[in-house]
Backbone bond lengths (Angstrom), bond angles and torsions (degrees), N, CA, C in turn:
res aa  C-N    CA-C-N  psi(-1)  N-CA   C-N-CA  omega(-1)  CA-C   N-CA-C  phi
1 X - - - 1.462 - - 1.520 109.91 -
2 X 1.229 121.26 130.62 1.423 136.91 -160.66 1.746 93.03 -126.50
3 X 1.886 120.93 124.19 1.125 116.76 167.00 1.895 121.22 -104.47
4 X 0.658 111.95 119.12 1.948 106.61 -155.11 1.678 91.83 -99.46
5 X 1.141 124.18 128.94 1.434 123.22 165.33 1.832 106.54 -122.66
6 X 1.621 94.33 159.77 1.523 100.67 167.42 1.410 111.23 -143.98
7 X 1.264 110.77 155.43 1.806 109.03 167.18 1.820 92.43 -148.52
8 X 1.742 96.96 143.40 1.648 111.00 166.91 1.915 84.75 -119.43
9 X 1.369 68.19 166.22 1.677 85.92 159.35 1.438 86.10 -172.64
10 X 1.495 102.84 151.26 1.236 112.54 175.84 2.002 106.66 -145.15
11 X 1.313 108.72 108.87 1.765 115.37 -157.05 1.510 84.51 -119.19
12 X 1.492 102.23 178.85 1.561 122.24 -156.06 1.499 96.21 -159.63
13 X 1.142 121.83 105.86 1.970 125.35 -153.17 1.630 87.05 -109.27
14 X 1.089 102.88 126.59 1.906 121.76 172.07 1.209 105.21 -69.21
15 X 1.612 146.16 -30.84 0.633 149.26 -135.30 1.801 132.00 -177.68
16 X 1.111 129.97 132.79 1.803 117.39 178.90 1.507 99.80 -29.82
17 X 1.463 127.31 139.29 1.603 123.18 145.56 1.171 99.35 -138.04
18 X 1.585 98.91 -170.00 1.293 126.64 169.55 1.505 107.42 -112.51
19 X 1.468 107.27 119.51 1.638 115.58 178.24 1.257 127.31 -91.10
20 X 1.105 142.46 131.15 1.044 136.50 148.88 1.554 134.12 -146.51
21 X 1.797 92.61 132.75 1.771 104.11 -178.02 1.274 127.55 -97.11
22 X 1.352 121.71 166.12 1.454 108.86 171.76 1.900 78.36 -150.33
23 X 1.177 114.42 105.44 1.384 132.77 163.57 1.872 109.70 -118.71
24 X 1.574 107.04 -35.34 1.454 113.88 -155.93 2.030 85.98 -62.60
25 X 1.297 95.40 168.84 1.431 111.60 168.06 1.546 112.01 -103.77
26 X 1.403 101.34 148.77 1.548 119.81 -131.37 2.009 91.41 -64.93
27 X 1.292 94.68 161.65 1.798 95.57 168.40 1.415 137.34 -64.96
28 X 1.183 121.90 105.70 1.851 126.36 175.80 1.701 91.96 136.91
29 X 1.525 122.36 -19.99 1.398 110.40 177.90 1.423 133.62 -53.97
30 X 0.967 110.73 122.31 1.817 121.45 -154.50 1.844 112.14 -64.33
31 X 1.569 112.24 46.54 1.137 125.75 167.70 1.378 128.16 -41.70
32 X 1.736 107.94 108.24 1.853 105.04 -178.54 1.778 107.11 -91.22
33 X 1.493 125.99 1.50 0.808 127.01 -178.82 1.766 108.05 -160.78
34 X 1.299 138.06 116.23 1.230 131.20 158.33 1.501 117.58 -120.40
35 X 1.265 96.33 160.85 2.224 96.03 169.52 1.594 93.73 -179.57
36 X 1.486 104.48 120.98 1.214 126.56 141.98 1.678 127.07 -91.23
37 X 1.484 125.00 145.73 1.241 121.20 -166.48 1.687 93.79 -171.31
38 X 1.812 95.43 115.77 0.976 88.69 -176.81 2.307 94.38 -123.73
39 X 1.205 94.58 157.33 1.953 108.19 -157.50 1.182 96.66 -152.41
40 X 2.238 76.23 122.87 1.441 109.77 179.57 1.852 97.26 -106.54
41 X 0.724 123.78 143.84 1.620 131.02 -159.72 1.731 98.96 -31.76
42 X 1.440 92.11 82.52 1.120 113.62 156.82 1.439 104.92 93.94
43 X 1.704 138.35 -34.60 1.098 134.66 141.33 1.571 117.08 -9.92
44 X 0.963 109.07 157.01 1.831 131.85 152.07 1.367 109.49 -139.48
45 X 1.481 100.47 106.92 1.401 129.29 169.00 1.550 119.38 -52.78
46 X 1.202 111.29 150.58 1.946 103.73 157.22 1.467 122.14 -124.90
47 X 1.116 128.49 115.74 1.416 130.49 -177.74 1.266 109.09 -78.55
48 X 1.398 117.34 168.86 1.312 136.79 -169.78 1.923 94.48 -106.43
49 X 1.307 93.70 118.92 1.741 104.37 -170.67 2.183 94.65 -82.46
50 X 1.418 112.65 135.36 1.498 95.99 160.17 1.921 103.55 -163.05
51 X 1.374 99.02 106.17 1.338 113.46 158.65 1.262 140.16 -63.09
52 X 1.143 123.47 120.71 1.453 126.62 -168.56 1.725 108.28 -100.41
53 X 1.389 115.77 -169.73 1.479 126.91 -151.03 1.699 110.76 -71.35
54 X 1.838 99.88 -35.19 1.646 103.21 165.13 1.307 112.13 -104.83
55 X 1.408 132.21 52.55 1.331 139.51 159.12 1.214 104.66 66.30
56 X 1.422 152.92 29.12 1.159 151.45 179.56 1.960 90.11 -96.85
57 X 1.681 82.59 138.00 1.543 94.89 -169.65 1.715 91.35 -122.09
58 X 1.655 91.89 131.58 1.428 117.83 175.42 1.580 119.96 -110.55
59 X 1.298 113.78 129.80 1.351 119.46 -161.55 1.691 108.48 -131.78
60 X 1.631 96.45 92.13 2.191 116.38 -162.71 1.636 84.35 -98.64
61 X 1.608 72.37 147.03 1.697 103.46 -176.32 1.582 100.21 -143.63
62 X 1.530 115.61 124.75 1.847 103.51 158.35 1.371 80.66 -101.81
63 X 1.782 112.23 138.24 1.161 151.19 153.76 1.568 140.60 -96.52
64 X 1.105 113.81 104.39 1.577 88.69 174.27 1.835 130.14 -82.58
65 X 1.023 100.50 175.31 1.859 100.21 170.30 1.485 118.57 -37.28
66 X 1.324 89.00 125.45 1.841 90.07 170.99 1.593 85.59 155.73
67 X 1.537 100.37 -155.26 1.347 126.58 -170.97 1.513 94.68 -129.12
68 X 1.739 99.21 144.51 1.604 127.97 -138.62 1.895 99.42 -130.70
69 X 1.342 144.81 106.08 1.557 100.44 173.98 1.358 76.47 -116.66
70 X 1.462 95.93 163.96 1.915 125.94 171.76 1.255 107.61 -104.99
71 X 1.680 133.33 121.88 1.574 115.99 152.98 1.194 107.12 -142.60
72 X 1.833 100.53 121.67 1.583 106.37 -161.46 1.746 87.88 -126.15
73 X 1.249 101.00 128.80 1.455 102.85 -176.42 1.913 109.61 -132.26
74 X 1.461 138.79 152.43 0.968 126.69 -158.20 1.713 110.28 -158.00
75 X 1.329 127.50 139.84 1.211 118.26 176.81 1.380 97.78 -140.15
76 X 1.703 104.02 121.14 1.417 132.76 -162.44 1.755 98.01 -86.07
77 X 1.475 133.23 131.44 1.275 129.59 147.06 1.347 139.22 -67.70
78 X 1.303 108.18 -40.89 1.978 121.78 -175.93 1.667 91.45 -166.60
79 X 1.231 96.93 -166.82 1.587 123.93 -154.33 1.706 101.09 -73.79
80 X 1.292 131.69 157.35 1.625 144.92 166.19 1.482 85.88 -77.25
81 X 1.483 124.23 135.87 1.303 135.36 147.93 1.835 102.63 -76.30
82 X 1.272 104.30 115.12 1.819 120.77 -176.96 1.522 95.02 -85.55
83 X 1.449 105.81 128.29 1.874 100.97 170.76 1.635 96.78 -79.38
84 X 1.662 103.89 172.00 1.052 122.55 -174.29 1.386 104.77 -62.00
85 X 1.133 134.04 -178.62 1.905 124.76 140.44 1.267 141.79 -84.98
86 X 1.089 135.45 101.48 1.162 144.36 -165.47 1.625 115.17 -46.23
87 X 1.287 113.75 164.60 1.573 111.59 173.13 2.014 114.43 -59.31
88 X 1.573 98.50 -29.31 1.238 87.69 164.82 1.172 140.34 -98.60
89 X 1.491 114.98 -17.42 1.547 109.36 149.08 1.573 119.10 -49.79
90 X 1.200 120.59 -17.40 1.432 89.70 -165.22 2.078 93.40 -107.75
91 X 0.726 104.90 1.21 1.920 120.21 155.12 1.548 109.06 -57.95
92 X 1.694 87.06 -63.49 1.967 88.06 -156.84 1.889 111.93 -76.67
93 X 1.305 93.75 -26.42 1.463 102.64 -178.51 1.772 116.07 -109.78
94 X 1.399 103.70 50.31 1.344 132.78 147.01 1.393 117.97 -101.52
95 X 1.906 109.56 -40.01 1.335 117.69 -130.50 2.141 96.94 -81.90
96 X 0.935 131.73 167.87 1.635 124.22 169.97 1.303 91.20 -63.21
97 X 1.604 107.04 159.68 1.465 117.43 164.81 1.684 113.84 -158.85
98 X 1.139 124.63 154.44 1.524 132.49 -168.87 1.407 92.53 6.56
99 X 1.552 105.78 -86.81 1.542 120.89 -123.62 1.833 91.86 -119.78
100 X 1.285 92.08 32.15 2.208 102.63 -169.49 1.284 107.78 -172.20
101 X 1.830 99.57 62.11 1.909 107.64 -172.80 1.342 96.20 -108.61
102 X 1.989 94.86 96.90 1.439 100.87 179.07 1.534 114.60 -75.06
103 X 1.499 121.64 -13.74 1.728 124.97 174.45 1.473 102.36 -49.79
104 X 1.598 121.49 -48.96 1.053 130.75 -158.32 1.899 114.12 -72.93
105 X 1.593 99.81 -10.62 1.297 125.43 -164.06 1.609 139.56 -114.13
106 X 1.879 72.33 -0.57 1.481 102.91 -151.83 1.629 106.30 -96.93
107 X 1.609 122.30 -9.95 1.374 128.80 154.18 1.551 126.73 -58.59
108 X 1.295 105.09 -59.61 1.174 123.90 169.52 2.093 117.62 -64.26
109 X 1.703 124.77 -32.54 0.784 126.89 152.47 1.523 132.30 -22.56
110 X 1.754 93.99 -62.33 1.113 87.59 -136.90 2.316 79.55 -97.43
111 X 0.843 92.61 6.34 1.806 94.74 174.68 1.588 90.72 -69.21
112 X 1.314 100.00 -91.77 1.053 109.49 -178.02 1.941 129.95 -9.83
113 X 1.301 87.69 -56.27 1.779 97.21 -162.71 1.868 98.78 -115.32
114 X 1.006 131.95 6.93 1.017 147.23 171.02 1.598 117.29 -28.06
115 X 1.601 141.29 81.51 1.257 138.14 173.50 1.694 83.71 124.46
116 X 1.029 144.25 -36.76 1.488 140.44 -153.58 1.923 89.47 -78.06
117 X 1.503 104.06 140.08 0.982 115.20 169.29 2.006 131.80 -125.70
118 X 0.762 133.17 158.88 1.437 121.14 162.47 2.056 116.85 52.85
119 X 1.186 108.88 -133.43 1.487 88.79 -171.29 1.885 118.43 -74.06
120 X 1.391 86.14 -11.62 1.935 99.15 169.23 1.432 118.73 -60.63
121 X 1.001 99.23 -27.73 1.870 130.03 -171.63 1.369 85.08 -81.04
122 X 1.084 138.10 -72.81 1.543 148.88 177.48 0.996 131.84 -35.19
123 X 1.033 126.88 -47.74 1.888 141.07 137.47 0.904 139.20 -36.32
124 X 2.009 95.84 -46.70 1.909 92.66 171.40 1.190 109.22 -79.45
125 X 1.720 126.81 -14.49 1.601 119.32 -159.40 1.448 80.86 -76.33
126 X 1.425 118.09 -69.62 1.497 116.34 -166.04 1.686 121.92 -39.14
127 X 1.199 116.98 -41.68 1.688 122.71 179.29 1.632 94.38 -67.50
128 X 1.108 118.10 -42.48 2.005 107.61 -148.17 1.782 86.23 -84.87
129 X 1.441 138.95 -31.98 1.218 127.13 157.13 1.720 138.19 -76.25
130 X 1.619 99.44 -18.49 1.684 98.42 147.26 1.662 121.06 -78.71
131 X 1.000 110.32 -15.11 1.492 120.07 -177.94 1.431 124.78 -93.46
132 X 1.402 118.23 -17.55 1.160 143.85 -176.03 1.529 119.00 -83.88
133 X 1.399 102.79 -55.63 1.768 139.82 -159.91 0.994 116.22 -96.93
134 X 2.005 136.46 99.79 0.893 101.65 169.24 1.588 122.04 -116.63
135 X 1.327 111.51 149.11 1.783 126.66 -159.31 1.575 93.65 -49.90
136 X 1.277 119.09 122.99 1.542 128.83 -165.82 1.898 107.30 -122.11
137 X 0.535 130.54 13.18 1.894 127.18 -141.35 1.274 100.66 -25.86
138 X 1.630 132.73 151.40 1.131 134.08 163.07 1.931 109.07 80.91
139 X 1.025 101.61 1.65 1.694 99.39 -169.25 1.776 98.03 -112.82
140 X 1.315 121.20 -0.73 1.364 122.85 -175.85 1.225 88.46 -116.34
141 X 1.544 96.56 169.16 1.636 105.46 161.01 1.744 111.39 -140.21
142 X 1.292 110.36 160.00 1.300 133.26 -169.83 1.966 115.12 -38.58
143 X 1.684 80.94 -50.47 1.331 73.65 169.63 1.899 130.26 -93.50
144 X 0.994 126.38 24.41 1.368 143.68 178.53 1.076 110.72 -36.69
145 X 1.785 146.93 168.47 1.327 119.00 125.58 1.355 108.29 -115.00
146 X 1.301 118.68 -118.97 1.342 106.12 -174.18 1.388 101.92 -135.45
147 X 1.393 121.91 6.07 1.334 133.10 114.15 1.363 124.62 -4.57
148 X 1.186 113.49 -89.68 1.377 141.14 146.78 1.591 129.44 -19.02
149 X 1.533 94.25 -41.57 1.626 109.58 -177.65 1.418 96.39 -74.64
150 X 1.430 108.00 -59.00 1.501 115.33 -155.39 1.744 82.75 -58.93
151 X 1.256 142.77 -54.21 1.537 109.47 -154.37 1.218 112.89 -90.28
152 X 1.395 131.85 4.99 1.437 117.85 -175.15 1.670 90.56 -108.25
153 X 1.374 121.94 -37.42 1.372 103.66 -157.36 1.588 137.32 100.02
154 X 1.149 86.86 -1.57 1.735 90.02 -164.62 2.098 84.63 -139.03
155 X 1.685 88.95 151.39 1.667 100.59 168.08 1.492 98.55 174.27
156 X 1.257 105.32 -167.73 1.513 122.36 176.41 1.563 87.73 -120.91
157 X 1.763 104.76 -174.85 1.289 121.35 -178.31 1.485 123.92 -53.41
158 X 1.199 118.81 -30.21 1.579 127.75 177.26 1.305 99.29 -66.68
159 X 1.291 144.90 -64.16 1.351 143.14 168.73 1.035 117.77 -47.73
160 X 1.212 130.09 -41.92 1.687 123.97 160.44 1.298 128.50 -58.62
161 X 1.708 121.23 -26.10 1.236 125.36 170.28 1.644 104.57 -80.82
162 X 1.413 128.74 -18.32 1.079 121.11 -174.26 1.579 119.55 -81.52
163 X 1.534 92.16 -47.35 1.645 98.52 164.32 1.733 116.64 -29.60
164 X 1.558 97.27 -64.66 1.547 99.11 -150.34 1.293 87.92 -69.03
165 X 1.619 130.11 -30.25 1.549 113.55 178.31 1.449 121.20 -41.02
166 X 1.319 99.07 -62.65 1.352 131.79 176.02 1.699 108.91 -16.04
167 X 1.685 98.41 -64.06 1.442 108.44 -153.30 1.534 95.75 -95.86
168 X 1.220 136.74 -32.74 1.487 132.08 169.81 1.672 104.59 -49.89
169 X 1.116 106.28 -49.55 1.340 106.99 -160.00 1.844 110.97 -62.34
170 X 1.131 96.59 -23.88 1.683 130.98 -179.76 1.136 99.10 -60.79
171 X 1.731 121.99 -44.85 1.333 130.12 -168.77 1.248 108.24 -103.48
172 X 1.737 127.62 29.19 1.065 121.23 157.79 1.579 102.98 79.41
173 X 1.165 133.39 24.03 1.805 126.55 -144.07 2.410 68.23 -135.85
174 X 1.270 110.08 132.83 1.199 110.98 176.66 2.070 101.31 -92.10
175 X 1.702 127.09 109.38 1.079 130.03 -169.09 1.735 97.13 -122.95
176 X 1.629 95.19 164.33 1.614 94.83 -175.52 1.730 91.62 -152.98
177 X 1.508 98.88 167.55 1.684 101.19 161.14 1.379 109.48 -108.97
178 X 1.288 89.71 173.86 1.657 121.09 -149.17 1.730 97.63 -135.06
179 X 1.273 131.31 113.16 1.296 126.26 148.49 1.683 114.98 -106.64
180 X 1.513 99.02 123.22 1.380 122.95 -174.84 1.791 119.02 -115.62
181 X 1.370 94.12 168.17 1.682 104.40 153.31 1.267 113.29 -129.52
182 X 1.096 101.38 141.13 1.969 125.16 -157.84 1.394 113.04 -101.93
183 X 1.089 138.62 78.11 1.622 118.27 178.85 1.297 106.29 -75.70
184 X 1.509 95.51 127.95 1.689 125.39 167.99 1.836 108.28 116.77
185 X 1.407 97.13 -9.73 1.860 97.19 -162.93 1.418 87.26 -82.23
186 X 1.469 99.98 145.96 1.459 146.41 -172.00 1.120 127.21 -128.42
187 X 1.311 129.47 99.76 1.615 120.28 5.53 1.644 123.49 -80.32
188 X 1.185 110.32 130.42 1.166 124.69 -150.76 1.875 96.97 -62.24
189 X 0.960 121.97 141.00 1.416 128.00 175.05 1.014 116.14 -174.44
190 X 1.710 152.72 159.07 1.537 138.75 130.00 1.892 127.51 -0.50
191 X 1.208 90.83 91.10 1.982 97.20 -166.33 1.896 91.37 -76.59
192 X 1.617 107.81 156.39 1.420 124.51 155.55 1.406 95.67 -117.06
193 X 1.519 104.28 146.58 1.477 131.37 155.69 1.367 122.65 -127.72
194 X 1.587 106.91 157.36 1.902 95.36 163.38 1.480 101.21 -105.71
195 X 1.475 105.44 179.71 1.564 136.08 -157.83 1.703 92.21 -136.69
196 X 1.288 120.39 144.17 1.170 130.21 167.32 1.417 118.21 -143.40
197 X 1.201 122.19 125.22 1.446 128.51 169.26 1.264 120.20 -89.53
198 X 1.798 89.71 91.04 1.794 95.06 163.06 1.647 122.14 -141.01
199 X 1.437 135.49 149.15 1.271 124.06 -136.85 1.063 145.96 25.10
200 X 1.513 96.86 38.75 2.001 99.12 175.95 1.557 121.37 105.87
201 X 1.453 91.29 -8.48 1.598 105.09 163.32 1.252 121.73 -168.81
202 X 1.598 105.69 -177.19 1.139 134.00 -172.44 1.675 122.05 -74.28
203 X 1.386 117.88 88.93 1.660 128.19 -161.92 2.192 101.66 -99.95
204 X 1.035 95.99 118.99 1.483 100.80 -167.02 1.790 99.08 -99.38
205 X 1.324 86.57 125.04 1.942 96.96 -179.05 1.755 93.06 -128.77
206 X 1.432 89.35 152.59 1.301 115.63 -169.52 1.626 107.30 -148.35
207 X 1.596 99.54 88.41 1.659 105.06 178.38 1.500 113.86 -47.85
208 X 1.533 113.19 -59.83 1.469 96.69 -178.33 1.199 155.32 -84.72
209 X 1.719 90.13 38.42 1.632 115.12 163.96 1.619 106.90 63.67
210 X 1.596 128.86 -15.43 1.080 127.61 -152.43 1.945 111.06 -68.53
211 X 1.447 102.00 -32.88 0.832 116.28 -167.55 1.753 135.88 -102.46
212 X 1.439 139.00 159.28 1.436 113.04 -171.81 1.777 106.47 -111.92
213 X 1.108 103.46 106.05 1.722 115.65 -173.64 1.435 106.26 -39.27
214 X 0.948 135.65 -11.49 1.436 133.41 -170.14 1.832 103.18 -93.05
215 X 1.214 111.45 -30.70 1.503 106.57 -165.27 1.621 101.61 -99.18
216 X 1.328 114.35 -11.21 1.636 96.37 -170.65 1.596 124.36 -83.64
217 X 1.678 106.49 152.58 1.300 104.47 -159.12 1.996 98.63 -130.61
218 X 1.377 74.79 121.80 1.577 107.11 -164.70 1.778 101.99 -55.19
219 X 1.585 101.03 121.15 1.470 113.32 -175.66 1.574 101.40 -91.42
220 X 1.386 119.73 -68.83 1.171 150.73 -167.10 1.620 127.21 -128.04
221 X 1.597 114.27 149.98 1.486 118.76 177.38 1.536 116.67 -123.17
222 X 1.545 135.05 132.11 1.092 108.55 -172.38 1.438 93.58 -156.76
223 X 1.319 112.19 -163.66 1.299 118.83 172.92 1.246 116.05 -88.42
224 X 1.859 102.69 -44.32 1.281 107.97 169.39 1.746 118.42 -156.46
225 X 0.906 133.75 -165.90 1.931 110.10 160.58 1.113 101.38 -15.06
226 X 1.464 118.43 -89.88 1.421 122.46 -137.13 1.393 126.70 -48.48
227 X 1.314 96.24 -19.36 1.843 119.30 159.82 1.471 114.43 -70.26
228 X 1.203 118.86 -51.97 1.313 112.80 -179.66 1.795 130.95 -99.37
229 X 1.235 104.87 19.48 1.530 101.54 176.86 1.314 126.38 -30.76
230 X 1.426 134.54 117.27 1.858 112.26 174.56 1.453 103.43 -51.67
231 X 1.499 125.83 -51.50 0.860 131.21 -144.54 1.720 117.01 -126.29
232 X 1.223 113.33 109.60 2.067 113.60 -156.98 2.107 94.09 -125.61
233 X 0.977 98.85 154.68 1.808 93.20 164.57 1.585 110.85 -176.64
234 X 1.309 115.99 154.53 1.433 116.44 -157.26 1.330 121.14 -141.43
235 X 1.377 126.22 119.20 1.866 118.24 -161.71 1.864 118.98 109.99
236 X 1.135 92.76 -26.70 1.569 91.66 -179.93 1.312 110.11 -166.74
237 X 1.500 136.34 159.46 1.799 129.32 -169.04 1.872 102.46 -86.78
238 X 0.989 121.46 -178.00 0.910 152.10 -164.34 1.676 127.36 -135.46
239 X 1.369 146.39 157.64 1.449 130.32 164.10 1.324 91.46 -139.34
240 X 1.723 132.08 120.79 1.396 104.18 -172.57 1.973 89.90 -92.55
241 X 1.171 140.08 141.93 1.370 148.98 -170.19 1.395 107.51 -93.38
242 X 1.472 126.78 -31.51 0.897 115.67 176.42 1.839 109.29 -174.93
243 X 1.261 118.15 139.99 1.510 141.91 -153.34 1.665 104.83 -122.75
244 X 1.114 124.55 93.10 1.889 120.67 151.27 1.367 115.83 -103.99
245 X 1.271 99.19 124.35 1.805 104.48 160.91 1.633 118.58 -136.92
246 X 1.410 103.81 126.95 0.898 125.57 168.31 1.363 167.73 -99.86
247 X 1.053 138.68 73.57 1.640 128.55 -132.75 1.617 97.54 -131.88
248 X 1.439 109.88 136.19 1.740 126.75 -171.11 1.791 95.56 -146.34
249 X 1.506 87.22 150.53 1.262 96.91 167.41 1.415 118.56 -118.34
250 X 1.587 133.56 114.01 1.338 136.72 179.45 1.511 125.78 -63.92
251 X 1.047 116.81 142.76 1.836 106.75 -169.66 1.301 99.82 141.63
252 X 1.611 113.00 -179.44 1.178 119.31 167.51 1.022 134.21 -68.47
253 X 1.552 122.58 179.41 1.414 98.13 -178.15 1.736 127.32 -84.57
254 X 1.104 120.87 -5.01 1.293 123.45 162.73 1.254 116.91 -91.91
255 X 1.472 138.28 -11.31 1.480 117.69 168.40 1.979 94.91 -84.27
256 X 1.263 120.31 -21.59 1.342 90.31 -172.81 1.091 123.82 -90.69
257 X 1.545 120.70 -6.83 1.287 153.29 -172.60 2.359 83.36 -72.22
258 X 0.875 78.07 -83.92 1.775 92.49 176.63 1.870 115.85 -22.16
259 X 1.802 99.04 -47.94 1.412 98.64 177.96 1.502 113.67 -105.05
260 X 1.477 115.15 25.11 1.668 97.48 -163.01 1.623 86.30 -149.28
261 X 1.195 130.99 1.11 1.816 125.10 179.39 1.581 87.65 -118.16
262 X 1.348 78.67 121.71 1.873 104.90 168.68 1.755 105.04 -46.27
263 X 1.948 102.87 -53.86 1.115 97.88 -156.41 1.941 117.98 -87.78
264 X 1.915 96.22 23.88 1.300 102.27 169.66 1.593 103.32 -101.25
265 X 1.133 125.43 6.29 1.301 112.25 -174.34 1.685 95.91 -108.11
266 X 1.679 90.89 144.84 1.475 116.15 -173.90 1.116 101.27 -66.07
267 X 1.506 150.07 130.57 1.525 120.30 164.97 1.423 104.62 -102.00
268 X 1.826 117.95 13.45 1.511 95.75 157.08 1.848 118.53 -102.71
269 X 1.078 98.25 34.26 1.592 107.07 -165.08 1.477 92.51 -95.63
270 X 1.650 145.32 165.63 1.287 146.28 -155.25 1.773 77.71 -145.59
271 X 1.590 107.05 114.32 1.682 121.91 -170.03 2.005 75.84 -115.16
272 X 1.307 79.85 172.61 1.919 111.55 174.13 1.572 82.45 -146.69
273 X 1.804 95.36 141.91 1.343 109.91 175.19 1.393 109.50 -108.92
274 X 1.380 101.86 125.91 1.850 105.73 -161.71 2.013 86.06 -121.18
């Protein structure tokens, strides 16, 4: 099984900035083919490559005015080997953060899930935020948290990964986000997930069911958004004009059926996102 992803973007910069993407797939992923290429009218640019502590790869550009396109395309072999968590991951990704203020969450937490422990704990967070939430596009906004989620009810995937952050973290359970590409999710775009640390690893839940845990391929690691933006820039605005993403899984038709239909994945099965 071969996972193939793509992303364009094509932006129009008002002004000199400072760019920066995170489209590439994350560091150690067992890539049989990659290429980023980013074009200034007709140029090919070179960015400044820089990896951080959970392998999320950042790709800075100072740019001037004009029009910018991105085309980063990738063909995955097998699974990311995930390191364990360190003593300080499991510190920092307890603690509240922007857009995953479990203090703020932590009344209602602990009602809710109160005596539940470990992957039991895991189930109810995941059901009471697919059950709760419903996938809205355009009815949230960027800056939300999950604050926010929990009282209106409505979000896209970033709010759903924030929730369950939110409320694990509430439960003492150390959780993080995840920006991915999803083969088979509908509508196809840049997916968020959470990560949870329980028995020794890293268990990937995905409230809004949209997606099949087996196929996704790890973009980014963070605490929450604000860690994982594809797309960040600094000094002058931006218009991005236009966004494709793409992600398929190659194979037959029953292994891809297996990693790419939401509604083949078990959601009481305990996946690792490789």
């Amino acid at each position: 099984m071969q996972r193939v992803v793509r992303a364009e973007l094509d932006l129009e910069l008002e002004g000199e900035l400072d760019l920066i993407l995170s489209v590439a797939v994350a560091a150690g992923t067992p890539v049989a083919h990659e290429r980023l290429q980013l074009f200034r009218d007709g140029e090919e640019l070179s960015p400044l490559t820089v990896t951080d502590a959970e392998g999320t790869r950042l790709h800075r550009l100072r740019a001037a005015a004009g029009p910018l396109q991105v085309r980063y395309d990738a063909r995955i072999d097998g699974p990311l080997t995930v390191a364990p968590a360190s003593p300080l991951d499991t510190a920092v990704y307890l603690r509240p953060s922007r857009y995953a203020p479990s203090d703020s969450v932590f009344a209602q937490a602990r009602r809710q899930f109160g005596g539940l422990r470990g992957t039991d704990l895991l189930a109810a967070v995941e059901s009471f935020v697919a059950e709760t939430v419903t996938y809205s596009p355009g009815l949230s906004l960027g800056t939300d948290s999950a604050v926010t989620t929990l009282a209106t009810g409505q979000g896209v995937c970033r709010d759903y990964a924030h929730l369950v952050i939110a409320l694990l973290r509430a439960m003492d359970v150390p959780a993080r986000y995840v920006a991915c590409y999803a083969p088979g999710l509908v509508p196809m775009d840049f997916h968020a997930v959470a990560e949870a640390w329980i028995d020794g690893r890293w268990l990937v839940v995905d409230a809004t069911r949209l997606s099949n845990r087996h196929g996704l391929v790890r973009i980014a690691t963070g605490r929450d958004a604000a860690d994982c933006a594809f797309l960040s820039y600094y000094g002058a605005n931006l218009a991005l004009q236009r966004l494709v993403v793409d992600a398929r899984i190659d194979g037959d038709g029953d292994v891809v059926a297996a990693a790419s239909d939401p509604l083949r994945d078990d959601r009481a099965a305990l996946v690792s996102l490789g």
